[in-house]
N, C-alpha and C positions, 0 to 999 in steps of 0.2 A: 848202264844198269846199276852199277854203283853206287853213283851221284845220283841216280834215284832213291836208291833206299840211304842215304846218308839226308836227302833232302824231307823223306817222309821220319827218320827217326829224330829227327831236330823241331819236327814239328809236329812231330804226337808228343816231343817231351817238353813239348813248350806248351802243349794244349793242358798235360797234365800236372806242371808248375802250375798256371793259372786255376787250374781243378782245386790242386790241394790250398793255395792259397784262399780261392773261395769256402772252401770246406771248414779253413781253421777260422776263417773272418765269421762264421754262422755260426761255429763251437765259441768264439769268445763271445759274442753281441746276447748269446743263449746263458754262458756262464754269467754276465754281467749282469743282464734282464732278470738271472735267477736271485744274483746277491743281493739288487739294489730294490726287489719284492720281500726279501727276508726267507725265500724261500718256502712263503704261503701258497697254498694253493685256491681257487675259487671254492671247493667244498670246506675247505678249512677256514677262510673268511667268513663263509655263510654260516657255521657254525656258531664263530665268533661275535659273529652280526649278524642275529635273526630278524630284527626290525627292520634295517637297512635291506637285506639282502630275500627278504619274501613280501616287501610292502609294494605297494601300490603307489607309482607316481600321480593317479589323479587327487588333487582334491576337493573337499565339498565346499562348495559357497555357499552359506546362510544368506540369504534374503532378509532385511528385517521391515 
């Protein structure tokens, strides 16, 4: 009974090492993502760049 719960607390605290390790890996990759954007956001780009960011990718071909 023992060696059970010493077997199950070694490995919920091994599931939740892995947890928090995942957790701080998604909080840096987000900090990083934010710094190396400047920390713009898409409404604030479009803003900035109304041509670029409300234009239309087709364009016209003249015939002559």
């Amino acid at each position: 009974m023992v060696t059970e719960f010493c077997y199950n607390y070694h490995m919920l605290r091994d599931y939740f090492k892995q947890l928090i390790i995942i957790i701080v890996l998604i909080a840096a990759c987000a900090i990083i993502a934010r710094v190396m954007n400047g920390g713009e956001t898409l409404a604030e780009y479009a803003a900035k760049h109304p041509d670029k960011a409300y234009s239309t990718q087709a364009e016209e071909v003249i015939d002559n």
